[in-house]
N, C-alpha and C positions, 0 to 999 in steps of 0.2 A: 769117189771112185770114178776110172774113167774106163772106156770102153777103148781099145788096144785100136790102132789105126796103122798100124804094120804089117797084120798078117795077114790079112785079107783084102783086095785092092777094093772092093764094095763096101768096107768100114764105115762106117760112121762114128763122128766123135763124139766125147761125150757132152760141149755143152748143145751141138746140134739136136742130136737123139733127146737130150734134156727139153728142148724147145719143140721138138716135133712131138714128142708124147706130153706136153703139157705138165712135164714133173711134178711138177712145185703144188701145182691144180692137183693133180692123183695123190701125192702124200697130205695136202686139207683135206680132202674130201675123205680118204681112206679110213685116216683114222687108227691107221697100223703104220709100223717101221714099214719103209719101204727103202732100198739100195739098190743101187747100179754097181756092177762088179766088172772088174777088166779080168776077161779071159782071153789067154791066147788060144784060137782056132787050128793055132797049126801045132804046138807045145804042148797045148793043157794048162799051161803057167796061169797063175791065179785061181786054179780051183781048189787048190789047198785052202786059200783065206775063207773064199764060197762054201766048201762043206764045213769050214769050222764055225760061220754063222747060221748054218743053217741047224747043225747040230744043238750049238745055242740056242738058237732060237726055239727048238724041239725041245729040250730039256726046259726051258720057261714056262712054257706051254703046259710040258707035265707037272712042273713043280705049281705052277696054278691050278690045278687040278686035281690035287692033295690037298687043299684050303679047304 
């Protein structure tokens, strides 16, 4: 995923934002999924895909849960 570099003139992209949060370092270490989602700031565009992993990812969550 990347992070939208259109709508907002203070954007950052996303292998920048990849390199300044130490990505790759935060998803070893974490030990969870971890994603970078492109949201438009001025549209909303891409929060569709965003709540439909998160909802997934809720629903995993409960269905471990049940075990």
């Amino acid at each position: 995923m990347r992070i939208a570099t259109s709508d907002v003139g203070a954007s950052v992209g996303q292998y920048k934002l990849r390199r300044l949060l130490r990505f790759d370092d935060l998803v070893a270490a974490s030990g969870r999924e971890l994603k970078l989602f492109e949201v438009s700031a001025k549209t909303g565009a891409g929060l569709g895909e965003l709540e439909s992993w998160m909802r997934a990812t809720k629903a995993k969550r409960a269905n471990k849960g049940k075990k």
